[in-house]
Every structure is written in structure tokens, then in C-alpha cells.
C-alpha positions in Angstrom: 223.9 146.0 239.6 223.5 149.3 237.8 225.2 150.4 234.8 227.5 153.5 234.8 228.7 155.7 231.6 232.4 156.2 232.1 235.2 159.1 231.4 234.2 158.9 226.9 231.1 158.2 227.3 230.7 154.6 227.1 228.1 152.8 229.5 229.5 150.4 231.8 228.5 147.8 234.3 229.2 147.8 238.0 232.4 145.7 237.8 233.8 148.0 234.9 233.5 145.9 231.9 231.8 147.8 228.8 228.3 146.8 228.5 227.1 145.3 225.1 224.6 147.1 223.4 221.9 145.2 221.0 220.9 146.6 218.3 219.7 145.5 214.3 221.8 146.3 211.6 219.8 148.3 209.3 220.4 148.1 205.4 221.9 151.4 204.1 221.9 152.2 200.4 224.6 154.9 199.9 225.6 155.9 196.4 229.4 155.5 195.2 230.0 159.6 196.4 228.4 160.9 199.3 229.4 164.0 201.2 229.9 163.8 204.8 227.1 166.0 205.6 224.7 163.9 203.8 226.0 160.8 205.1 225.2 162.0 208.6 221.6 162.9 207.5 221.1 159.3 205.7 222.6 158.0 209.2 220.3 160.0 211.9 223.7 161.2 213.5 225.2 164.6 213.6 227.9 165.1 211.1 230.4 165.3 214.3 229.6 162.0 214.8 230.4 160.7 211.3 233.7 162.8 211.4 234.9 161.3 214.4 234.3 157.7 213.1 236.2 158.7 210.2 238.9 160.0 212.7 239.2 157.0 215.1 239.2 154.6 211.4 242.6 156.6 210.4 240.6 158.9 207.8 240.3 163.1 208.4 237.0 164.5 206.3 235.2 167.7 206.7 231.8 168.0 206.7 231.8 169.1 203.0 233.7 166.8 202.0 232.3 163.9 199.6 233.7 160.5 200.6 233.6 157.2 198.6 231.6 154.0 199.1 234.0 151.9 200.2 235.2 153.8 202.9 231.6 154.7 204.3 231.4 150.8 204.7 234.4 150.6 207.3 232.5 153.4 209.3 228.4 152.4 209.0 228.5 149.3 211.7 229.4 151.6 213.9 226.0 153.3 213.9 224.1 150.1 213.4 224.0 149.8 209.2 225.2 148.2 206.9 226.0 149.5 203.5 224.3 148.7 200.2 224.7 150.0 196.5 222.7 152.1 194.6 
């Protein structure tokens, strides 16, 4: 069975259902401000792709825009870390 990616982007398998994919959570040691832009670059992701995790967890930031720790944590599983303290 082969896997497809479907209408956002997500890869699925032949019968439809969303395919799992593994990966490590990686430790992440982000200060108590970061900006957005920064963020991204600590992540390996484009700051689009921060903004519109920030987006889809009810939260609207610009790229220059310095968020706080506790909010980064909602968003970092989603690129496989998890958030420490400096």
C-alpha cells in the first residue's frame, strides 16, 4: 500500500487514515523571551512555519515579535522538541 499526501499536506495511507510519523523529541533550551524569528532559527523551520503553529494554537505573532516561554512550549512538540529553561 503506498502512502499519499492529501489536500494540507499531510501524508496518508491508502485507506485514508493519517499516517503516524516517528520521530525523537529533541531537548530545546529557549530563554524566557524569544522572538519569533529566532525561535524558527533555534527550531530548523521557516518562521512561516512557527507563525502558523502559533495560528492554529489560537495565538497571532509576527515574525518580529518576541514571545514568551510558556507559550513556545504549547507549540515546540509540534516540530519534534521539547522545551527547556535557560
Amino acid at each position: 500500500m503506498t502512502n499519499k499526501i492529501d489536500d494540507r499536506g499531510r501524508q496518508v495511507g491508502g485507506d485514508g487514515a493519517e499516517v503516524e510519523e516517528e520521530y525523537e523529541i529533541e531537548p530545546l533550551e529557549v530563554p524566557a523571551a524569544i522572538s519569533v524569528h529566532d525561535l524558527a532559527e533555534l527550531m530548523m523551520t521557516t518562521p512561516v512555519e512557527v507563525i502558523k503553529e502559533f495560528m492554529r494554537n489560537g495565538h497571532m505573532f509576527a515574525i518580529n515579535d518576541v514571545v514568551e516561554h510558556d507559550i513556545v512550549t504549547k507549540i515546540a512538540p509540534a516540530f519534534g522538541f521539547e522545551v527547556l529553561s535557560l
